[in-house]
N, CA, C, O and CB atoms as a CASP TS submission, in Angstrom:
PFRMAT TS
TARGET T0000
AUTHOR 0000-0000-0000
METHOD Language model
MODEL 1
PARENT N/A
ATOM      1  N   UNK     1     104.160  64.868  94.431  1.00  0.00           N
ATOM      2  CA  UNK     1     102.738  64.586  94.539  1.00  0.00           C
ATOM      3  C   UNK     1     102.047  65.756  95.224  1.00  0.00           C
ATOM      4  O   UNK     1     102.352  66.282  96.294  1.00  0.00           O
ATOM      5  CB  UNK     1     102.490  63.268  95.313  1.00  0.00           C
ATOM      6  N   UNK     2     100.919  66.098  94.279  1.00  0.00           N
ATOM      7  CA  UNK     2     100.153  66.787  95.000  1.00  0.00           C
ATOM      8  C   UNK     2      98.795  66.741  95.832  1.00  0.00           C
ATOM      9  O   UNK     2      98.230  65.722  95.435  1.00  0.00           O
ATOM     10  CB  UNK     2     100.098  67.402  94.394  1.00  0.00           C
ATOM     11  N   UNK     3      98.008  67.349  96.788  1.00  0.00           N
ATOM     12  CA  UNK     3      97.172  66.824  97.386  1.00  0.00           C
ATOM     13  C   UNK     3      96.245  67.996  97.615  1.00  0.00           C
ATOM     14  O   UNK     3      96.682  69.132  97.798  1.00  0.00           O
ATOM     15  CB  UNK     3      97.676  66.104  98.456  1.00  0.00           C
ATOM     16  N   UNK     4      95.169  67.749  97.604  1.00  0.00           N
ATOM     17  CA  UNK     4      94.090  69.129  97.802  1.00  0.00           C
ATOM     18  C   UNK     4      93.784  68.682  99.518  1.00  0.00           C
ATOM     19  O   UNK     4      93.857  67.561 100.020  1.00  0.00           O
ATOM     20  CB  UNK     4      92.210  69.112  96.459  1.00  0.00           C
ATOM     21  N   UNK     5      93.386  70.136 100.239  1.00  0.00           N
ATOM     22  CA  UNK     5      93.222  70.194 101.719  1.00  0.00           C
ATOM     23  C   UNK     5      91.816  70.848 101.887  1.00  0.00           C
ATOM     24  O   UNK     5      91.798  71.719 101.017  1.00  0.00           O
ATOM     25  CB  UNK     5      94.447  71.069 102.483  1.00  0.00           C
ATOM     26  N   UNK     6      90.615  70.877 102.564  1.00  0.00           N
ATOM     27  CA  UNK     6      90.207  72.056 103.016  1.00  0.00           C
ATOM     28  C   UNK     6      90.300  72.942 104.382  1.00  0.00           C
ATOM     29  O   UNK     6      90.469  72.727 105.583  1.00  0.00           O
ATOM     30  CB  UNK     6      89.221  71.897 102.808  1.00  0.00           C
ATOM     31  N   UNK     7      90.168  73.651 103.837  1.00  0.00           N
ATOM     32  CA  UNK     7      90.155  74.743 105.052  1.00  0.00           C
ATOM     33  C   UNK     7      89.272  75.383 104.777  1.00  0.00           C
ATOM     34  O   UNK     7      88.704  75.383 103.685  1.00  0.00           O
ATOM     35  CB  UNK     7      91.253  75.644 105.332  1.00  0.00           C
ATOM     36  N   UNK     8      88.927  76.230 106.001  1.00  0.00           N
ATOM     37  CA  UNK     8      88.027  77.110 106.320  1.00  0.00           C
ATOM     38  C   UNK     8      88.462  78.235 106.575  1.00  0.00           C
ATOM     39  O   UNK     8      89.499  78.477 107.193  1.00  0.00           O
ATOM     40  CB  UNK     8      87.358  76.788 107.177  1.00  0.00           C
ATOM     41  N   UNK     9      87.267  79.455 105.857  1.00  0.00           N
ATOM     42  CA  UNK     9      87.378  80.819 105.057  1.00  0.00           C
ATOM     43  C   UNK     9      88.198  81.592 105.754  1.00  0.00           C
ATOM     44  O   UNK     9      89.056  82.237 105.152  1.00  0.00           O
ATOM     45  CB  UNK     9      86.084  81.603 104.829  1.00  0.00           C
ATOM     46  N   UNK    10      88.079  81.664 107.157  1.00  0.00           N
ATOM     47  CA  UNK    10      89.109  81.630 108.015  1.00  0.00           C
ATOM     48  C   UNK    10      90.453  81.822 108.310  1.00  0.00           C
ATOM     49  O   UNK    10      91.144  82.799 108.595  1.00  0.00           O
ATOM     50  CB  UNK    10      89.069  81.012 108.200  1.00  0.00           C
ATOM     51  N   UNK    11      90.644  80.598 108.164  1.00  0.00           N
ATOM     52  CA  UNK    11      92.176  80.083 107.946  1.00  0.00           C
ATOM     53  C   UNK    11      92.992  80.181 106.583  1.00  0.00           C
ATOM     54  O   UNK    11      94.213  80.306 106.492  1.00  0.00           O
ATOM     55  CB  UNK    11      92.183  78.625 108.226  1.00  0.00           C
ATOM     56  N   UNK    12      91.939  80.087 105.389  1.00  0.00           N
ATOM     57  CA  UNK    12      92.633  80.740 104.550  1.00  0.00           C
ATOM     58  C   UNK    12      93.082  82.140 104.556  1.00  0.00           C
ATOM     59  O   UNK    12      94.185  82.601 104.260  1.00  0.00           O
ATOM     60  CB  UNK    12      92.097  80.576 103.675  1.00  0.00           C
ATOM     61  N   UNK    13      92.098  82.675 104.920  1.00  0.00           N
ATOM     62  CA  UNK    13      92.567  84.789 105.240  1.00  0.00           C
ATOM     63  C   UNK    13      93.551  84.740 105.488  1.00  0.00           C
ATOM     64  O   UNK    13      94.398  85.300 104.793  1.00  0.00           O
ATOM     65  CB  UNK    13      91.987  85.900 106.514  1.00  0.00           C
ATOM     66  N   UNK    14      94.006  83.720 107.107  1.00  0.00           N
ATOM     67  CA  UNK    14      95.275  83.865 107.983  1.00  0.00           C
ATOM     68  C   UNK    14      96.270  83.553 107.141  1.00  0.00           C
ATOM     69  O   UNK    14      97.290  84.228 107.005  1.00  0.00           O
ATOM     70  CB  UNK    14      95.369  82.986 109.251  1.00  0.00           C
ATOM     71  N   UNK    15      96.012  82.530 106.550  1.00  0.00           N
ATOM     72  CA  UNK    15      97.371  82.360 105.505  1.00  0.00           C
ATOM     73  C   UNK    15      97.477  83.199 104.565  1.00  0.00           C
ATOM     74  O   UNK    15      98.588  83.455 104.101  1.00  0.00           O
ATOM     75  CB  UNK    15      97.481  81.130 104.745  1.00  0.00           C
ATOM     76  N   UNK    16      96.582  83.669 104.196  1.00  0.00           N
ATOM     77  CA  UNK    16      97.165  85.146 103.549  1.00  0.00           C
ATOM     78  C   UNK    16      97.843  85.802 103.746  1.00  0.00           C
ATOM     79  O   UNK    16      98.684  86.212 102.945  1.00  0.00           O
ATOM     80  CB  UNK    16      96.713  85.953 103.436  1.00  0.00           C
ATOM     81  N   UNK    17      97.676  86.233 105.231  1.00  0.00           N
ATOM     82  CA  UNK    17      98.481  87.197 106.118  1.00  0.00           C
ATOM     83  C   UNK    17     100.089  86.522 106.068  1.00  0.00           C
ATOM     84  O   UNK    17     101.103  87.219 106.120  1.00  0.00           O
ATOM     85  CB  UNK    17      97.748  87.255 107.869  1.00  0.00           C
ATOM     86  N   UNK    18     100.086  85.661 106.003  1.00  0.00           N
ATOM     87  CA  UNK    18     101.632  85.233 106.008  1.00  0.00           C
ATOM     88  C   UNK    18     102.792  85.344 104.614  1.00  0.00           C
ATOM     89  O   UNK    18     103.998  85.514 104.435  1.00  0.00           O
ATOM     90  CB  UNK    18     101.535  83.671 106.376  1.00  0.00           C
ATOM     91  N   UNK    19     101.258  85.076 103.634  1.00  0.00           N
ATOM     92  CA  UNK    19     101.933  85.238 102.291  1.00  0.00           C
ATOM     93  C   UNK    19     103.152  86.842 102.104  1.00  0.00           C
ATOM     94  O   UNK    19     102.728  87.989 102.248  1.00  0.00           O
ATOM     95  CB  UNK    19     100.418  85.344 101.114  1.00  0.00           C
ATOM     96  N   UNK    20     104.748  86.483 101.745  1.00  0.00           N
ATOM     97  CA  UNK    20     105.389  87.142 101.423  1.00  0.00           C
ATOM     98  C   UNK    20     105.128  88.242 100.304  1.00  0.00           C
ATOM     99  O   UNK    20     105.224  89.456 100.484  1.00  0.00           O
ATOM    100  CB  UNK    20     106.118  86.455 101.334  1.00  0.00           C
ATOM    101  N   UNK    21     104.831  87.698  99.287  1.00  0.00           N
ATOM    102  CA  UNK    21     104.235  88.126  97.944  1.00  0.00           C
ATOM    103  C   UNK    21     103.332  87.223  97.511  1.00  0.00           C
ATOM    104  O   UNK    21     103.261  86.018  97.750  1.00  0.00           O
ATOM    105  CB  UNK    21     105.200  88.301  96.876  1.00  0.00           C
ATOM    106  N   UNK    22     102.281  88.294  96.498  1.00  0.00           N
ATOM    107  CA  UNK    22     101.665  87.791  95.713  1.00  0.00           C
ATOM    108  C   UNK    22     101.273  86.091  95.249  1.00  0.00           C
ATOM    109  O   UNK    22     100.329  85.310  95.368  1.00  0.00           O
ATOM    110  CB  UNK    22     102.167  88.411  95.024  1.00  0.00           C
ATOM    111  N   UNK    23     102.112  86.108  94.889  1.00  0.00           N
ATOM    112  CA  UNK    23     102.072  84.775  93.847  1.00  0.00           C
ATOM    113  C   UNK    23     102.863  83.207  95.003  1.00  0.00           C
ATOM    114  O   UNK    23     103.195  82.057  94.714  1.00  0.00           O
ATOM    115  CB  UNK    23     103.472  85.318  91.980  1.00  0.00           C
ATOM    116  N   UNK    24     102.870  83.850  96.046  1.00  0.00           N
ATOM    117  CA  UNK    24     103.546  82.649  97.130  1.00  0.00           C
ATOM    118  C   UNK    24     102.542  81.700  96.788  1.00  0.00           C
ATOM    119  O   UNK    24     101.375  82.002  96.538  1.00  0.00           O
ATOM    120  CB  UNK    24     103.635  82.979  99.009  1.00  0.00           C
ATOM    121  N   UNK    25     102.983  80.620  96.781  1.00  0.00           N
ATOM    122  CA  UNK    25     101.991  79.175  97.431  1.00  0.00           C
ATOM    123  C   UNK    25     101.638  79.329  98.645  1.00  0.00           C
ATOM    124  O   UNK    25     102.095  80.066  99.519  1.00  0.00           O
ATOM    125  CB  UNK    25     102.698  77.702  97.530  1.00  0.00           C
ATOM    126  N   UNK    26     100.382  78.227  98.656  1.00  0.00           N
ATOM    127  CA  UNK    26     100.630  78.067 100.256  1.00  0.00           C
ATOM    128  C   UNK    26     101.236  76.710 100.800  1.00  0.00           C
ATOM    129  O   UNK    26     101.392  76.383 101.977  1.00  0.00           O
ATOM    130  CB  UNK    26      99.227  78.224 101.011  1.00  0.00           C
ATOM    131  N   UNK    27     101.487  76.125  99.852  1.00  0.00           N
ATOM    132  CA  UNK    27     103.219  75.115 100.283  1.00  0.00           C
ATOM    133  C   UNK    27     103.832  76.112 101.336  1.00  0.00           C
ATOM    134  O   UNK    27     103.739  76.165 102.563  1.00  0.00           O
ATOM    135  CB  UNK    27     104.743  74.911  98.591  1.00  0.00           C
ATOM    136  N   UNK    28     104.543  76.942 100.340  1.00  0.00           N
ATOM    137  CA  UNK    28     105.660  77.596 100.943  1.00  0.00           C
ATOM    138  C   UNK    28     105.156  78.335 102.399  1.00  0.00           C
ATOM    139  O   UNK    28     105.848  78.182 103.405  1.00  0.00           O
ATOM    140  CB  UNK    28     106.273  78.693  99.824  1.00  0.00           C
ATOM    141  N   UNK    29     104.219  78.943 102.432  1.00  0.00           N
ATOM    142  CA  UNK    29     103.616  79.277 103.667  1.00  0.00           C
ATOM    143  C   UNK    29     103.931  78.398 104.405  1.00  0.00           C
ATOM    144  O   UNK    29     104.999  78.362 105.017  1.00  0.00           O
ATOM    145  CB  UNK    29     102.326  79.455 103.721  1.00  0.00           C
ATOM    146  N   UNK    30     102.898  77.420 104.466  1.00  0.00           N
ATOM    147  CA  UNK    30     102.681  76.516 105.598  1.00  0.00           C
ATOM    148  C   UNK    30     104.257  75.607 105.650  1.00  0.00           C
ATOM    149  O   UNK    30     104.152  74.606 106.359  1.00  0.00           O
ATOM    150  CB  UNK    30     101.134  75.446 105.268  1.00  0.00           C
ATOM    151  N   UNK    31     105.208  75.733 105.230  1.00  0.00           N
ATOM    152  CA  UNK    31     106.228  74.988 105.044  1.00  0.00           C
ATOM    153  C   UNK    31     106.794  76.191 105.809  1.00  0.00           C
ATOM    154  O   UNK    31     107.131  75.633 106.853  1.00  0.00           O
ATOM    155  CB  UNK    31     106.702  74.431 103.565  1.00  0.00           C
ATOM    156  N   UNK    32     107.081  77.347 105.943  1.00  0.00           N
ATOM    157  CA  UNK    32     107.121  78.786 106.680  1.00  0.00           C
ATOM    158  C   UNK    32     107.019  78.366 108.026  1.00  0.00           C
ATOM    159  O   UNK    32     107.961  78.235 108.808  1.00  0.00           O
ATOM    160  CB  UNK    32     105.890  79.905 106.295  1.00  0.00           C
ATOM    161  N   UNK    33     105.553  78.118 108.303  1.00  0.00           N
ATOM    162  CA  UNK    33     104.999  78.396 109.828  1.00  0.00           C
ATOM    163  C   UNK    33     105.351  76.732 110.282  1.00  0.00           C
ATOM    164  O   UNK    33     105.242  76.467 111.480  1.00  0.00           O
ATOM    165  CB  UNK    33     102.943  78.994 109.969  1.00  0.00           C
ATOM    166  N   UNK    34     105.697  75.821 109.492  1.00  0.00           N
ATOM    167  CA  UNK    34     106.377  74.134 110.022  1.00  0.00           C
ATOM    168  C   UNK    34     107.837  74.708 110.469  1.00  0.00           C
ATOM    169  O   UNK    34     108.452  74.215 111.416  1.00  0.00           O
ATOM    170  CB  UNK    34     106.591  72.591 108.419  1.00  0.00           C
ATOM    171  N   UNK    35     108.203  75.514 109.897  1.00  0.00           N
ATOM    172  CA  UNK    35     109.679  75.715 110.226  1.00  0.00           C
ATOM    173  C   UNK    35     109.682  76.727 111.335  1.00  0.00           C
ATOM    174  O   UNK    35     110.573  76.361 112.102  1.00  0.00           O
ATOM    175  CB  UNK    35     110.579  76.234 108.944  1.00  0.00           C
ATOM    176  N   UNK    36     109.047  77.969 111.856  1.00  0.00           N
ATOM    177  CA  UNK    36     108.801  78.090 112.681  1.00  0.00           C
ATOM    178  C   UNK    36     108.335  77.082 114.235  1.00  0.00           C
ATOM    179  O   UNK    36     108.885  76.533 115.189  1.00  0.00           O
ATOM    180  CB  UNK    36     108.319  78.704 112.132  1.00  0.00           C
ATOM    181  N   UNK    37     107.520  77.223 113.899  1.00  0.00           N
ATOM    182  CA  UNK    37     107.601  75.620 115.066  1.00  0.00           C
ATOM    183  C   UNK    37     107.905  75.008 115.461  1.00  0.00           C
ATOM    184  O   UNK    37     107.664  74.792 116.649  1.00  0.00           O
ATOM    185  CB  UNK    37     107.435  74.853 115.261  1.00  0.00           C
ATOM    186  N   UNK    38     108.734  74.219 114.650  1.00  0.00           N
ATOM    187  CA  UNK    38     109.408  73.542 115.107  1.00  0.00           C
ATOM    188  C   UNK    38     110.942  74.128 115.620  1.00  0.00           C
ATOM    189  O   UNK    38     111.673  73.546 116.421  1.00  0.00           O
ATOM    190  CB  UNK    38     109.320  72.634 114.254  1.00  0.00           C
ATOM    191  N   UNK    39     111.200  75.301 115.012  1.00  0.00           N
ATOM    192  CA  UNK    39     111.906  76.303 115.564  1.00  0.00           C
ATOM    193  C   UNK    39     111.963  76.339 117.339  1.00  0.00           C
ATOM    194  O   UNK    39     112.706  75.860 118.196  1.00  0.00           O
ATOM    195  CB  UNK    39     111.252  77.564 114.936  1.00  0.00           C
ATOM    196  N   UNK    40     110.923  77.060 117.326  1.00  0.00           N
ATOM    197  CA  UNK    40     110.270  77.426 118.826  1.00  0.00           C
ATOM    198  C   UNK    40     110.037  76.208 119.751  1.00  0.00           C
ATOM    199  O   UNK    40     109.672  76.316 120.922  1.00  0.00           O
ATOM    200  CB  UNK    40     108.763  78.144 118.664  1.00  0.00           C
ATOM    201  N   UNK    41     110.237  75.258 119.237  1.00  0.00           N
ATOM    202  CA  UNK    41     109.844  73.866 120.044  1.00  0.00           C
ATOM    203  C   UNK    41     111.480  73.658 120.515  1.00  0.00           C
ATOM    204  O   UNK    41     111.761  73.480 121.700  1.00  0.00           O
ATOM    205  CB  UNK    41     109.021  72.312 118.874  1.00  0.00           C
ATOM    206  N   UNK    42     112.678  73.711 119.281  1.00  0.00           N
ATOM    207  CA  UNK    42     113.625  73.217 120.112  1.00  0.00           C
ATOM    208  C   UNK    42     114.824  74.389 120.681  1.00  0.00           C
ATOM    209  O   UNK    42     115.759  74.171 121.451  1.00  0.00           O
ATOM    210  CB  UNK    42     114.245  72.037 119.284  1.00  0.00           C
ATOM    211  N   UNK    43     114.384  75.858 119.924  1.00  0.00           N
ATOM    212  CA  UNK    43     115.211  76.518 120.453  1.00  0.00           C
ATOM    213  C   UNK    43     113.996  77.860 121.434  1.00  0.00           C
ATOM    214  O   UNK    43     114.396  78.875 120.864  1.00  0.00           O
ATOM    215  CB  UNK    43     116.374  77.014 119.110  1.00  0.00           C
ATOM    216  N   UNK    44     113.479  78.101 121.907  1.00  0.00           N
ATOM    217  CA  UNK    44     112.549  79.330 122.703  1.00  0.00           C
ATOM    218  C   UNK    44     112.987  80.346 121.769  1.00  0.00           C
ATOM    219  O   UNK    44     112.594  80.806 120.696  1.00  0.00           O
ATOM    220  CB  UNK    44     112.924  79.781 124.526  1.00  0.00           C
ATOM    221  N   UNK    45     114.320  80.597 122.885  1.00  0.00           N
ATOM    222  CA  UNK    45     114.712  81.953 122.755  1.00  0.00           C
ATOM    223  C   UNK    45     115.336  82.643 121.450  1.00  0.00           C
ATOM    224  O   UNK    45     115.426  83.864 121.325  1.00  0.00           O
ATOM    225  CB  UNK    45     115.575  82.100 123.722  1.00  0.00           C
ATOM    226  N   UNK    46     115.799  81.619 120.399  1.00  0.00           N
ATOM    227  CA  UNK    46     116.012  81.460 119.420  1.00  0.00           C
ATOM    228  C   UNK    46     115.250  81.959 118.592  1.00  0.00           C
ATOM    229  O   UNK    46     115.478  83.050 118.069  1.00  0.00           O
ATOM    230  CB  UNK    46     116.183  80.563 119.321  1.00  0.00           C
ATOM    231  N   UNK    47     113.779  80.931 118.232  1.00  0.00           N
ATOM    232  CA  UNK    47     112.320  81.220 117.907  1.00  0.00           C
ATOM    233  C   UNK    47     112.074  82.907 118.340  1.00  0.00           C
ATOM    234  O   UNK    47     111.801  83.582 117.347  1.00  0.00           O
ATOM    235  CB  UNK    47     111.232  80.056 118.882  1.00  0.00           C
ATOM    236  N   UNK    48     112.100  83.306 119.000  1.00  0.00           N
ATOM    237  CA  UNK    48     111.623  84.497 119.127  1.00  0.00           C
ATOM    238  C   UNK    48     112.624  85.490 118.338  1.00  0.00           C
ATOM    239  O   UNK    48     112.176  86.374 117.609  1.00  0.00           O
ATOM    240  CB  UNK    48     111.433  84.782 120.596  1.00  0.00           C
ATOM    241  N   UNK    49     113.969  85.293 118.525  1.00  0.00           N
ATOM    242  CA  UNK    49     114.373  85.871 117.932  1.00  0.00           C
ATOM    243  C   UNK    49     114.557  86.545 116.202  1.00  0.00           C
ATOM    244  O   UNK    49     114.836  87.590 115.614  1.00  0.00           O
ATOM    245  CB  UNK    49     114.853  85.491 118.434  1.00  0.00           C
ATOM    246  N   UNK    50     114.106  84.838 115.898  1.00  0.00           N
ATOM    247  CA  UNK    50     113.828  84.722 114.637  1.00  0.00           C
ATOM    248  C   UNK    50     112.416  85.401 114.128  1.00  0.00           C
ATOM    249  O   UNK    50     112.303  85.913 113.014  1.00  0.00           O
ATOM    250  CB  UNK    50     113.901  83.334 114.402  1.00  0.00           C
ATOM    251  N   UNK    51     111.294  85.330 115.155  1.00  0.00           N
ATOM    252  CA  UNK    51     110.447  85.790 114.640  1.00  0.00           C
ATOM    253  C   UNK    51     110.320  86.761 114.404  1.00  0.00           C
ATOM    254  O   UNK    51     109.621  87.061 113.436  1.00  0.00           O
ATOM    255  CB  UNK    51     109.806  85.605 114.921  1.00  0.00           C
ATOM    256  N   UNK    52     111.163  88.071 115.465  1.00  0.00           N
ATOM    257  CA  UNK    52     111.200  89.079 115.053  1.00  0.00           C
ATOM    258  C   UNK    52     111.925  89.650 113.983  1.00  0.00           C
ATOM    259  O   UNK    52     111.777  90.765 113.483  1.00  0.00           O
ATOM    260  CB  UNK    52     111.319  89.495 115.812  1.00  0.00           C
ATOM    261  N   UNK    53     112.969  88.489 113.602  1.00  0.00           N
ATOM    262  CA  UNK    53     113.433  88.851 111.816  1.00  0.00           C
ATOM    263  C   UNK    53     112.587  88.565 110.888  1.00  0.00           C
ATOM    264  O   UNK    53     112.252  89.503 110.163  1.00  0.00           O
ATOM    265  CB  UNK    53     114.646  88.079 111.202  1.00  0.00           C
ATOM    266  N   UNK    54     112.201  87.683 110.719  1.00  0.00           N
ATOM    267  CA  UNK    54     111.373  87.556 109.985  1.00  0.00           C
ATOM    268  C   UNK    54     110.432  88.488 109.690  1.00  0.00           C
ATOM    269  O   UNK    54     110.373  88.824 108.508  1.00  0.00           O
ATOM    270  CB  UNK    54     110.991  86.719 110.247  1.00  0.00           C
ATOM    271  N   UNK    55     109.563  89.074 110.578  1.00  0.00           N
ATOM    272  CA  UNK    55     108.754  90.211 110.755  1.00  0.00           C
ATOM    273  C   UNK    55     109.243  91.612 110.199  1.00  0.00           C
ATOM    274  O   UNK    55     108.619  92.405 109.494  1.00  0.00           O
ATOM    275  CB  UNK    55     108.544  90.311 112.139  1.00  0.00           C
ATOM    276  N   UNK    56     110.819  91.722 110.823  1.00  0.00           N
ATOM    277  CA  UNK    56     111.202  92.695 110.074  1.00  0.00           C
ATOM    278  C   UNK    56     111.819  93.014 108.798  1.00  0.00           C
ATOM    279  O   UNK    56     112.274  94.083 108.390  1.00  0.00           O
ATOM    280  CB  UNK    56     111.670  93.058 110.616  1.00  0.00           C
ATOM    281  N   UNK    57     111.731  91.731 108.186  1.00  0.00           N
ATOM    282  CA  UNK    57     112.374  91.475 107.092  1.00  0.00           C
ATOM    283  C   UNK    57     111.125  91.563 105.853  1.00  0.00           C
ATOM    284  O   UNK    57     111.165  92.093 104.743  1.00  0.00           O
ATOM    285  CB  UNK    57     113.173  90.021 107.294  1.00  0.00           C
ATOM    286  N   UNK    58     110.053  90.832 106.529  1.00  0.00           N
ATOM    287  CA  UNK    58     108.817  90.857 105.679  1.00  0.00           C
ATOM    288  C   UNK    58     108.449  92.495 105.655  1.00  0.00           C
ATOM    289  O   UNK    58     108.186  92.920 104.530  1.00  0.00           O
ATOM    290  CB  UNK    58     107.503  89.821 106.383  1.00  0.00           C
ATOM    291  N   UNK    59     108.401  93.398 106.672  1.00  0.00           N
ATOM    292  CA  UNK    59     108.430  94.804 106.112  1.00  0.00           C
ATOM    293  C   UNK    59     109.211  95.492 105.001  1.00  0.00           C
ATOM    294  O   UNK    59     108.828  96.100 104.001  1.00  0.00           O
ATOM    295  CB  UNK    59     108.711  95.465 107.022  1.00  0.00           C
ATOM    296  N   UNK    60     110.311  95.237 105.435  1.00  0.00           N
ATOM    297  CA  UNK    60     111.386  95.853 104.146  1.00  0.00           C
ATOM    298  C   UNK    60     110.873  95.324 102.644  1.00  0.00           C
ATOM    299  O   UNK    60     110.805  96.003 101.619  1.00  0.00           O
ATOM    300  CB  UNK    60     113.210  95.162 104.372  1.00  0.00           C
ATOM    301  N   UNK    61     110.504  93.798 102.831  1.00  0.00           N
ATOM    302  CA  UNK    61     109.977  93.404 101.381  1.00  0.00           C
ATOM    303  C   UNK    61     108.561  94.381 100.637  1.00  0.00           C
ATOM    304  O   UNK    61     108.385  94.868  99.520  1.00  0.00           O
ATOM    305  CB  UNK    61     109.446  91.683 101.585  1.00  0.00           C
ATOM    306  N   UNK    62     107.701  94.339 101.964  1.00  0.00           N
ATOM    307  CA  UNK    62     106.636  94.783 101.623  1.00  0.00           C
ATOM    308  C   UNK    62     106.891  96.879 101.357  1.00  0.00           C
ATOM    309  O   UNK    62     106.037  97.555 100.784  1.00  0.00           O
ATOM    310  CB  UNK    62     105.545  94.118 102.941  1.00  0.00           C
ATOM    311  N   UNK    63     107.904  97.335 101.797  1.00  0.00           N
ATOM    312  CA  UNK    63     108.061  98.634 101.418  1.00  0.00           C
ATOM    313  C   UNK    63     109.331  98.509 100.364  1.00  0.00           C
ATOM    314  O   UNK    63     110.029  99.474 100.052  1.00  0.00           O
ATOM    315  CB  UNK    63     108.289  99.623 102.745  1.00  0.00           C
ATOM    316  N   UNK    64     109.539  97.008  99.810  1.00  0.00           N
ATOM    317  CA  UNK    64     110.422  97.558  98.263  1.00  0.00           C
ATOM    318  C   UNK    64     112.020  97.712  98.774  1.00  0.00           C
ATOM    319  O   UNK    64     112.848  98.018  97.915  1.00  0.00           O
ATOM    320  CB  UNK    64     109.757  99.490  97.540  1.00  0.00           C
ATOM    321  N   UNK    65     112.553  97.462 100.452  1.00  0.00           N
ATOM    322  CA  UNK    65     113.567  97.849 100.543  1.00  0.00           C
ATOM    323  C   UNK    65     114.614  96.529 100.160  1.00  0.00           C
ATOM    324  O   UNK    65     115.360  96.198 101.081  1.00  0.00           O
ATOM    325  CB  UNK    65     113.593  98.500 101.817  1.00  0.00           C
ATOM    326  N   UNK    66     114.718  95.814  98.974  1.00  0.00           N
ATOM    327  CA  UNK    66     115.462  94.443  99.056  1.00  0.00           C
ATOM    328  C   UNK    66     116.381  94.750  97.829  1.00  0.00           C
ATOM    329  O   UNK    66     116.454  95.874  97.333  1.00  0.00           O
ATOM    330  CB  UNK    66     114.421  92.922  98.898  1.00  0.00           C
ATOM    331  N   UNK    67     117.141  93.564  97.336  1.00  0.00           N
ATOM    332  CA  UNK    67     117.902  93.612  96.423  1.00  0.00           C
ATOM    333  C   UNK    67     117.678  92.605  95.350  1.00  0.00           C
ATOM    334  O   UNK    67     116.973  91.658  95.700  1.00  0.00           O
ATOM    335  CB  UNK    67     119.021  93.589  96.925  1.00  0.00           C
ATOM    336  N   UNK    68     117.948  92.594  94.592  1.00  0.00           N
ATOM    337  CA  UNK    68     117.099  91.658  93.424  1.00  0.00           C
ATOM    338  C   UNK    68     118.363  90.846  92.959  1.00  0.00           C
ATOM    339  O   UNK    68     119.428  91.464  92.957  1.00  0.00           O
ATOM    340  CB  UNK    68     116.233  92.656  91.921  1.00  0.00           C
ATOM    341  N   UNK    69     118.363  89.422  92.531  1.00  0.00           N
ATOM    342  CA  UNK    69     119.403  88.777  92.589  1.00  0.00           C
ATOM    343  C   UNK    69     119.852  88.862  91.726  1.00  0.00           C
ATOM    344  O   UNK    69     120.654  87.961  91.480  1.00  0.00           O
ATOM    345  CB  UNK    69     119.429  87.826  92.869  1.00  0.00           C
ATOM    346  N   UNK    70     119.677  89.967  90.658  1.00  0.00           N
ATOM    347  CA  UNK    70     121.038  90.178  89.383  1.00  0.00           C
ATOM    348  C   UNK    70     121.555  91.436  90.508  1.00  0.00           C
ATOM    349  O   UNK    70     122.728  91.579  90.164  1.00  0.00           O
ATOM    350  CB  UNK    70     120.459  90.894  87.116  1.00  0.00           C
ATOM    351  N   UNK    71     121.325  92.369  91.603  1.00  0.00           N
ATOM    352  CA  UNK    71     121.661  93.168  92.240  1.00  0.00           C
ATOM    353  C   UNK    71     122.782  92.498  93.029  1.00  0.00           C
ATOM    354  O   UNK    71     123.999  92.649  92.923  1.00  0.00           O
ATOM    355  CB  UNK    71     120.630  93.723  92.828  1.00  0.00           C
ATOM    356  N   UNK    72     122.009  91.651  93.917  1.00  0.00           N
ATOM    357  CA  UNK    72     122.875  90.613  94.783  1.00  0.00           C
ATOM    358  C   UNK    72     124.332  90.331  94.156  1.00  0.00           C
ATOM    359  O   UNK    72     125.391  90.569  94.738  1.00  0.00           O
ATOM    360  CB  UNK    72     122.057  89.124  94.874  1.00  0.00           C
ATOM    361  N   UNK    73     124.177  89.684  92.637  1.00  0.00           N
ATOM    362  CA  UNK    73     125.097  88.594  92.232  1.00  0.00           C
ATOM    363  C   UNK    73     125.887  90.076  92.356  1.00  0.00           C
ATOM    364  O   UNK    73     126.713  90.220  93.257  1.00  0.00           O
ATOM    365  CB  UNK    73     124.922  87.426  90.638  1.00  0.00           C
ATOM    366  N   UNK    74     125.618  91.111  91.468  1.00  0.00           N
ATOM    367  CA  UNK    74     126.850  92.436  90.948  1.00  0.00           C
ATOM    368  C   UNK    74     127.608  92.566  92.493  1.00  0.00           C
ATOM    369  O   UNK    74     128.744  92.133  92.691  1.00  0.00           O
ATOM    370  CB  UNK    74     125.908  94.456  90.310  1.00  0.00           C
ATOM    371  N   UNK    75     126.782  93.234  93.537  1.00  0.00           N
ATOM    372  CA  UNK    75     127.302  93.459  94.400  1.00  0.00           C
ATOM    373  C   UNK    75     128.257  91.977  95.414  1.00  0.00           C
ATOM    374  O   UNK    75     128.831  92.448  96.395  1.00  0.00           O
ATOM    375  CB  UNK    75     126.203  94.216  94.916  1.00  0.00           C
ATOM    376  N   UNK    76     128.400  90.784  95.302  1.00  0.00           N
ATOM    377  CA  UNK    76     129.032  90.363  95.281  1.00  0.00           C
ATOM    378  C   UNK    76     130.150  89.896  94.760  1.00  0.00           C
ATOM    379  O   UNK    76     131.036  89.202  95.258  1.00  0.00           O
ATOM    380  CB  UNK    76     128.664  90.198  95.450  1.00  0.00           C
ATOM    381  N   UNK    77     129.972  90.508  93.326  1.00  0.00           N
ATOM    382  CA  UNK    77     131.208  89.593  92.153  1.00  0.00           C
ATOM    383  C   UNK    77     130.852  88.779  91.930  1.00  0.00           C
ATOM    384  O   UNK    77     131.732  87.919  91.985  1.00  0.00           O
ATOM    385  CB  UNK    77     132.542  89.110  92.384  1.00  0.00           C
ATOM    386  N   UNK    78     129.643  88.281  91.564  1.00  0.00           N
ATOM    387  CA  UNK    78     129.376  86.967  91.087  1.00  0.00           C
ATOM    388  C   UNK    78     128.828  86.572  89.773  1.00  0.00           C
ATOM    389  O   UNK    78     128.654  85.382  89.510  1.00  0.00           O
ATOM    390  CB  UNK    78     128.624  86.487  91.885  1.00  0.00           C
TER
END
């Protein structure tokens, strides 16, 4: 089921900013920053840690440095 929300002009921008790529939902976003949270709620130090992967992981995507999953599967044998 789906459900329409509003937000404000705002808050959509911000969720922009989170968007991985292009064509993300913002399901997946906001399903992103729920999992964060609740992250940081039961682990701190954890949460932080994670955030800074995440962060650095979303760079590598955004400069092209990843592997594409017919890449993945070869380099595993799969």
């Amino acid at each position: 089921m789906e459900t329409t929300i509003k937000l404000n002009q705002g808050t959509k921008l911000e969720l922009d900013m989170f968007r991985q790529y292009k064509n993300e939902s913002y399901d997946e976003v906001v399903r992103k920053l729920i999992f964060l949270a609740k992250t940081c709620e039961k682990q701190p130090k954890l949460s932080q840690k994670t955030i800074l992967e995440i962060k650095e992981a979303r760079e590598r995507i955004k400069k092209g440095e990843f592997y594409s999953e017919e890449e993945a599967k070869k380099i595993l044998g799969l």
